[in-house]
RODO-2510 file (C-alpha; in nm, 4 decimals, decimal comma):
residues 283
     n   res          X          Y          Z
     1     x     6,0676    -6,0073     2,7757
     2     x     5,8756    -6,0785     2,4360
     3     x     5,5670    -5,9433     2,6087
     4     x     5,7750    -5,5782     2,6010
     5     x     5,9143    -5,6984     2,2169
     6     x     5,5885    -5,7183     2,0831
     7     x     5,4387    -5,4113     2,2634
     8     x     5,7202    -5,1995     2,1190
     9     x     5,6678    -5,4011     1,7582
    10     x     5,3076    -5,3437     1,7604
    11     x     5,3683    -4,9191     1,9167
    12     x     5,5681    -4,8768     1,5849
    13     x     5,3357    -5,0654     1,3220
    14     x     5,0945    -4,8221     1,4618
    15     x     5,3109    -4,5237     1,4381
    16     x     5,3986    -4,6114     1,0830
    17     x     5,0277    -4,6525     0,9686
    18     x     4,9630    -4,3391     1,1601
    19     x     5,2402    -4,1318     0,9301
    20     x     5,0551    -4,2485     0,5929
    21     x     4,7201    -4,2275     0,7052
    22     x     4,7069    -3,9235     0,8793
    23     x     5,0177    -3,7204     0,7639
    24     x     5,1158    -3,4245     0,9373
    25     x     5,0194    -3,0788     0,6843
    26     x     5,2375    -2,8010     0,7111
    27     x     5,2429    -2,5080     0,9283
    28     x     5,1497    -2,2055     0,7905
    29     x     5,4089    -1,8995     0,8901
    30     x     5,2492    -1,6596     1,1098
    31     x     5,1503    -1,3508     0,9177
    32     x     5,2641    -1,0292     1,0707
    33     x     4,8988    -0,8259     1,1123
    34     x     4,8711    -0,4238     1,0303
    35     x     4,9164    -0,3209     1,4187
    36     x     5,2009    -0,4875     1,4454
    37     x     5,4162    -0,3812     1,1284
    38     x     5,2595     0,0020     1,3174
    39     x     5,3970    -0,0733     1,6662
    40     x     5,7595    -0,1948     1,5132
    41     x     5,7527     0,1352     1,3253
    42     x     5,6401     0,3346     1,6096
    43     x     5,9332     0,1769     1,7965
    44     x     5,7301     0,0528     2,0625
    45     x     5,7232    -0,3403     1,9520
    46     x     5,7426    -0,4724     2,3074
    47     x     5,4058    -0,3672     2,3111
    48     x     5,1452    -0,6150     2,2070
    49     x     4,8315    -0,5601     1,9644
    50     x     4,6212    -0,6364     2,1825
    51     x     4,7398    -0,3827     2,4602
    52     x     4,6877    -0,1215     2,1972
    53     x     4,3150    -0,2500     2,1161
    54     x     4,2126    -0,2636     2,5117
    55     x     4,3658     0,0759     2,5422
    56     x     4,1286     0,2096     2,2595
    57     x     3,8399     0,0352     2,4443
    58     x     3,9445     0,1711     2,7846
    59     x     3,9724     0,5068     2,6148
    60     x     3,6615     0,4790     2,4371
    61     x     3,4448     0,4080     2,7044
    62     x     3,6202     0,6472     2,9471
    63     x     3,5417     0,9632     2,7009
    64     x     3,1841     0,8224     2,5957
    65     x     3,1140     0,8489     2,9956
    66     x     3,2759     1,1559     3,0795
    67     x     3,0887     1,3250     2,7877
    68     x     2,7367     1,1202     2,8331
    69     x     2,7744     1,2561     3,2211
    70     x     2,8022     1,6070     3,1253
    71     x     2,5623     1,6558     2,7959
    72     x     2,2773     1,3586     2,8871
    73     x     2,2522     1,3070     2,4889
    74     x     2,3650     0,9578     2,3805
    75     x     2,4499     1,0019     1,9886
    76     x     2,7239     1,2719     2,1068
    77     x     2,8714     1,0124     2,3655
    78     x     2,8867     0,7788     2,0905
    79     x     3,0445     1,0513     1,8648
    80     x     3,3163     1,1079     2,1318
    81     x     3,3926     0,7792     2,2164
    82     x     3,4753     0,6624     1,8519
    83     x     3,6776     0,9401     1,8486
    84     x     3,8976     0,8471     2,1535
    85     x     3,9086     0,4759     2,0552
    86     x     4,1346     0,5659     1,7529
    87     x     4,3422     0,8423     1,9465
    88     x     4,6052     0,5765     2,0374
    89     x     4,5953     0,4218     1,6895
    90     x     4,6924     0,7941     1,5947
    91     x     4,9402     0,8484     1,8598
    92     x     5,1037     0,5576     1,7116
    93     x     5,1167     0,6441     1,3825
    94     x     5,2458     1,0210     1,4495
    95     x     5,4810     0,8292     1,6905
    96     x     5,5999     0,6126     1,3514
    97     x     5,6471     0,8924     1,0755
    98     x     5,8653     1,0968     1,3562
    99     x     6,0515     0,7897     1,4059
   100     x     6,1339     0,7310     1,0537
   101     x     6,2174     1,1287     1,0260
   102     x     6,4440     1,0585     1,2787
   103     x     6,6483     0,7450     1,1636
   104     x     6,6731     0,9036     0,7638
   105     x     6,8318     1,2350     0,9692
   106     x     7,0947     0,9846     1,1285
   107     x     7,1554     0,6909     0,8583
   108     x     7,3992     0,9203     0,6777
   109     x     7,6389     0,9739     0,9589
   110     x     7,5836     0,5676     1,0424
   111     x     7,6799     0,5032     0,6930
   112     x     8,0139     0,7276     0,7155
   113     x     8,0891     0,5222     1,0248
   114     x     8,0625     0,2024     0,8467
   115     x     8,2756     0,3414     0,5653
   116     x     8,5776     0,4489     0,8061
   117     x     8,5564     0,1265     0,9957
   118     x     8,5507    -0,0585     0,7078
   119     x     8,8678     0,1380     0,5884
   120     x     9,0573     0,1085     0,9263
   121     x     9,0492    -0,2686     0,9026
   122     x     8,7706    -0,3797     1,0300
   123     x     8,5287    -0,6768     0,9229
   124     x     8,1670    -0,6359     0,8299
   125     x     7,9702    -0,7617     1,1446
   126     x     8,2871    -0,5645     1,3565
   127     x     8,2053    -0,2182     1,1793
   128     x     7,8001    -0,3032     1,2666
   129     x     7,8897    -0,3811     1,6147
   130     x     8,0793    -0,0882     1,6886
   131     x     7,7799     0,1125     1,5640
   132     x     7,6191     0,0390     1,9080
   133     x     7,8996     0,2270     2,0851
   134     x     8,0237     0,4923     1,8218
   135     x     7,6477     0,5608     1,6179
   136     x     7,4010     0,7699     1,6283
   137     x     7,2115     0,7923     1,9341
   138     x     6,8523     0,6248     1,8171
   139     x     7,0306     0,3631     1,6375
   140     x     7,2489     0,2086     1,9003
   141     x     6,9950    -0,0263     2,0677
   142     x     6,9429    -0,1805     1,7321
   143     x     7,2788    -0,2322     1,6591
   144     x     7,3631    -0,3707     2,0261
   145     x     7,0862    -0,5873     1,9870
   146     x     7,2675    -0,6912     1,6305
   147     x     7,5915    -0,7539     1,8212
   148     x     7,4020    -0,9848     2,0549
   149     x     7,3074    -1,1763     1,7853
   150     x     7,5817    -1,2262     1,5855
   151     x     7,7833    -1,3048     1,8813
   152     x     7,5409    -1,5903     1,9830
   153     x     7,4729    -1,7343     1,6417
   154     x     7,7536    -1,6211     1,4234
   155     x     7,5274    -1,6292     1,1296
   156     x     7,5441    -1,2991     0,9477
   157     x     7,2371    -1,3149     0,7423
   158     x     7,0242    -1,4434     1,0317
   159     x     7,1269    -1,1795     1,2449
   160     x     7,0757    -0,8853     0,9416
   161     x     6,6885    -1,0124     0,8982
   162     x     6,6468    -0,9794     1,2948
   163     x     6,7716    -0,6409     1,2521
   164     x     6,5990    -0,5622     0,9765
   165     x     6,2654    -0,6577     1,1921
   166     x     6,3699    -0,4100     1,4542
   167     x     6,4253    -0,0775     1,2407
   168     x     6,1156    -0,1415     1,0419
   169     x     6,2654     0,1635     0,8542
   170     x     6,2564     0,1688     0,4634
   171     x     6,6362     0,3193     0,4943
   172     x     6,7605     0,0863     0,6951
   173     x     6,6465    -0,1653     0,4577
   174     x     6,8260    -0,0653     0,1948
   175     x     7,1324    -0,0532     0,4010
   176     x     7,0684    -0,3791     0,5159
   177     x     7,0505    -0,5113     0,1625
   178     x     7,3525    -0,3337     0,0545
   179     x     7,5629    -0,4798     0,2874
   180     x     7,4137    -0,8029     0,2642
   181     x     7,5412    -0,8378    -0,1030
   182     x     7,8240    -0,6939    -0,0539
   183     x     7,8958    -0,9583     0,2222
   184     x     7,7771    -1,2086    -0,0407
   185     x     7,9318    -1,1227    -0,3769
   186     x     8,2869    -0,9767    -0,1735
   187     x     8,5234    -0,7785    -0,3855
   188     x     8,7108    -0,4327    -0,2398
   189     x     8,4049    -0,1921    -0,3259
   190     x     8,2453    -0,1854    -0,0303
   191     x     8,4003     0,1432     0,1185
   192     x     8,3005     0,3020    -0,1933
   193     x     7,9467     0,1816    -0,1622
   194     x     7,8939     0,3046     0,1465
   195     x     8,0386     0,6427     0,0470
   196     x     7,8182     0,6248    -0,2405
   197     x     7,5300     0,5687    -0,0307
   198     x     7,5600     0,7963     0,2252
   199     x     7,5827     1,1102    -0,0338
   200     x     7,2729     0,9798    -0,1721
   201     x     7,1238     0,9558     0,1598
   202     x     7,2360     1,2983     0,2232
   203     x     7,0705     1,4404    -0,1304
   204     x     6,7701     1,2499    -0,0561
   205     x     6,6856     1,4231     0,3152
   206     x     6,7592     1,7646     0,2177
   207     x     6,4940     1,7362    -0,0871
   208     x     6,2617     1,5549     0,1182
   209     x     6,2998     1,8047     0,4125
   210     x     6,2249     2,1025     0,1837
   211     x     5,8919     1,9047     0,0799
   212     x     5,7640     1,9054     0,4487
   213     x     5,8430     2,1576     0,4988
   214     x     5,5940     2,3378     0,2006
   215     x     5,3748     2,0883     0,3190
   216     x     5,2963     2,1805     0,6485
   217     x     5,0721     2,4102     0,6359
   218     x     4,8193     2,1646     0,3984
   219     x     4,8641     1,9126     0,6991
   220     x     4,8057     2,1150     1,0204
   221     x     4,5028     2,3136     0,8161
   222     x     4,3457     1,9920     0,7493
   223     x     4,3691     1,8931     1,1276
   224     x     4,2853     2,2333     1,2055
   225     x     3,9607     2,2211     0,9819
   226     x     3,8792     1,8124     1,1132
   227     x     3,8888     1,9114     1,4935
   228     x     3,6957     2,2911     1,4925
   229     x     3,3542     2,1155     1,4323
   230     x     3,3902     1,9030     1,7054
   231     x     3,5581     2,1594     1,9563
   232     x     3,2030     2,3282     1,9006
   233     x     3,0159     2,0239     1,9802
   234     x     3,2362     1,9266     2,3286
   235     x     3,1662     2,2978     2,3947
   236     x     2,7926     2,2491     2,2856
   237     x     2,7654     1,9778     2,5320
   238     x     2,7810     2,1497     2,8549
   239     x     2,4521     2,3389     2,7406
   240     x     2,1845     2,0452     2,7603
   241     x     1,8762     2,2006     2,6069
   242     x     2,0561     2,2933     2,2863
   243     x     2,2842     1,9387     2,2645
   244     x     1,9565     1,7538     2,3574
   245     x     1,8605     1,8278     1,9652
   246     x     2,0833     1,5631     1,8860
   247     x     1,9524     1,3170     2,0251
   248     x     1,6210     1,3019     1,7511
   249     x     1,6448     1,1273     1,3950
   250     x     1,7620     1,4240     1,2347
   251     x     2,0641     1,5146     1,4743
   252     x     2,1622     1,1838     1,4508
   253     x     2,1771     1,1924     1,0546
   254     x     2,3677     1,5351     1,1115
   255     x     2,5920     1,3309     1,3271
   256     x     2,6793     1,0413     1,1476
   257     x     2,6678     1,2800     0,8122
   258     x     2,9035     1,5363     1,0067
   259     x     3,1288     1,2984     1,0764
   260     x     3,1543     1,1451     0,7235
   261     x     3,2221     1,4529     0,5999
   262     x     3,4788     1,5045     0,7801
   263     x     3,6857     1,2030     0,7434
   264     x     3,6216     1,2059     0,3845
   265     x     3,7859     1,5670     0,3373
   266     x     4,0801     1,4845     0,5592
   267     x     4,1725     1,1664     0,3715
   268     x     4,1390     1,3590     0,0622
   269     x     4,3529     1,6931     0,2094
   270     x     4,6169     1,4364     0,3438
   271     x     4,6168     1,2290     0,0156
   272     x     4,6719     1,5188    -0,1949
   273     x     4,9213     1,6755     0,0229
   274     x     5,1160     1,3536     0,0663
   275     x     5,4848     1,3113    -0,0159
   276     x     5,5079     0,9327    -0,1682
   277     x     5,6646     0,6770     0,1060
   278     x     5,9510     0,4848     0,0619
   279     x     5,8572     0,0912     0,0843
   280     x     6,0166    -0,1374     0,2531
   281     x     6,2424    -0,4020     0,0912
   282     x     6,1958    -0,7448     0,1192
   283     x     6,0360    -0,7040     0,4299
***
C-alpha cells in the first residue's frame, strides 16, 4: 500500500513540475486557405483542396502528353499543360460567381418568407427552419442543414456562424447579421426589417443585372481574344515541321512572351470591365 502512495505522490510532483516547466502554448486556429474559401463558394465544399490540386496535375500531365504525342515539340506540351492545370481552378471559379448570381436572384423571395413567418407567429430559428421546406430551391439544403443544428445544439448563434460557413455568399451574410441582432437587441421591428431588406435586395439585383448585362460583351471578347492564339497553335501542332520552330531559343521566348501577353491583357480587360464585389461580413 504506501509503495502505490508514494508512486502516485511522486506521478503528481512530476506532473506539477512538468506544467511550470514546460507549459503547454496555445493552439493556433486553423486558417481557412484561398482554395477552400473557392470550393465553399463554388458550392462544392465536400470536396477537398487537395482533390482539386491532383486533379490539375492529372489534367496537366494528361494534355502535356496528348499534345507532346501529336506535335513532338516539348515547349508547346509545356504550354498546354499549364494551361489545363488551371482549367479546374477556372471551372471553379465560373462555378462560384454563377452560384452567387444564383442565391442574390433568390434571397429576396427567402427574405419575404421570413417576413410572413415572422408575422404569422412564428419564432426566429422556426421561420429559418421552415425555409428548408417552403424556400427557394438552392437554399433549402442550407437551411435544413441549419435546422439540424439548431435542433441538436439549441444555440442560435452557433448554428447562424455554421450557416454562414455554408453559403459563403456576401448576401447571405448580411442576412445572417441582420437577424442575428435582431435576435440580440429584440424589440417588434423585425418584420419591418426584413421587408426593408428584401426591397433593397430587390433594387440592388435589378441594377446589378443591367451592369452584366452591358458587360458581357467586354468579358466574352476578352476570352474570345485569350483563347484564338492558342486555337492556332493546337491547330499548328498537328503540322510537325512548322511547330518544330518552337522548339529553338527564339520560339521558346515567343512562347513564354506569348503567353505573358496574354494573361497580362486579360487581367487588365477583366479588371477594367469588372463590377466591384460585395465582401463578405465578418467572415
Amino acid at each position: 500500500m504506501g509503495v502505490v502512495l508514494g508512486l502516485g505522490v511522486g506521478i503528481g510532483l512530476v506532473l506539477v513540475y512538468a506544467a511550470f516547466v514546460f507549459p503547454r502554448t496555445a493552439s493556433r486556429p486553423r486558417t481557412t486557405s484561398d482554395l477552400e474559401h473557392l470550393l465553399r463558394r463554388a458550392g462544392v465544399s465536400g470536396t477537398s483542396p487537395t482533390g482539386v490540386l491532383v486533379l490539375s496535375v492529372a489534367a496537366a500531365v494528361s494534355a502535356g502528353l496528348a499534345v507532346h504525342v501529336v506535335s513532338r515539340t516539348a515547349p508547346v506540351s509545356l504550354a498546354f499543360a499549364v494551361l489545363a492545370g488551371y482549367l479546374p481552378i477556372t471551372v471553379l471559379k465560373g462555378r462560384a460567381r454563377r452560384r452567387q448570381r444564383d442565391l442574390a436572384e433568390v434571397w429576396p423571395e427567402a427574405v419575404d418568407n421570413l417576413a410572413s413567418a415572422v408575422r404569422a407567429g412564428m419564432s426566429l430559428p422556426e421561420a429559418l427552419a421552415q425555409l428548408s421546406v417552403r424556400g427557394p430551391e438552392p437554399l433549402r439544403p442550407d437551411f435544413a442543414a441549419f435546422a439540424v443544428d439548431y435542433q441538436v445544439t439549441g444555440r442560435f448563434a452557433d448554428s447562424l456562424d455554421q450557416l454562414k460557413e455554408r453559403l459563403a455568399d456576401p448576401v447571405g451574410d448580411r442576412v445572417v447579421e441582420g437577424l442575428r441582432v435582431a435576435r440580440e437587441v429584440g424589440g417588434g421591428d423585425l418584420g419591418r426589417l426584413l421587408r426593408s431588406l428584401s426591397g433593397f435586395l430587390r433594387e440592388d439585383l435589378h441594377t446589378r443585372a443591367e451592369l452584366e448585362s452591358r458587360q458581357a460583351w467586354a468579358v466574352n471578347g476578352a476570352r474570345l481574344a485569350v483563347a484564338a492564339p492558342w486555337l492556332v497553335l493546337l491547330m499548328l501542332s498537328f503540322q510537325r515541321e512548322v511547330v518544330g520552330r518552337y522548339a529553338s531559343p527564339a520560339g521558346i521566348v515567343v512562347l513564354v512572351g506569348g503567353g505573358a501577353c496574354c494573361l497580362l491583357a486579360y487581367r487588365l480587360m477583366i479588371r477594367v470591365g469588372r463590377l466591384p464585389q460585395e465582401d463578405r461580413i465578418l467572415s
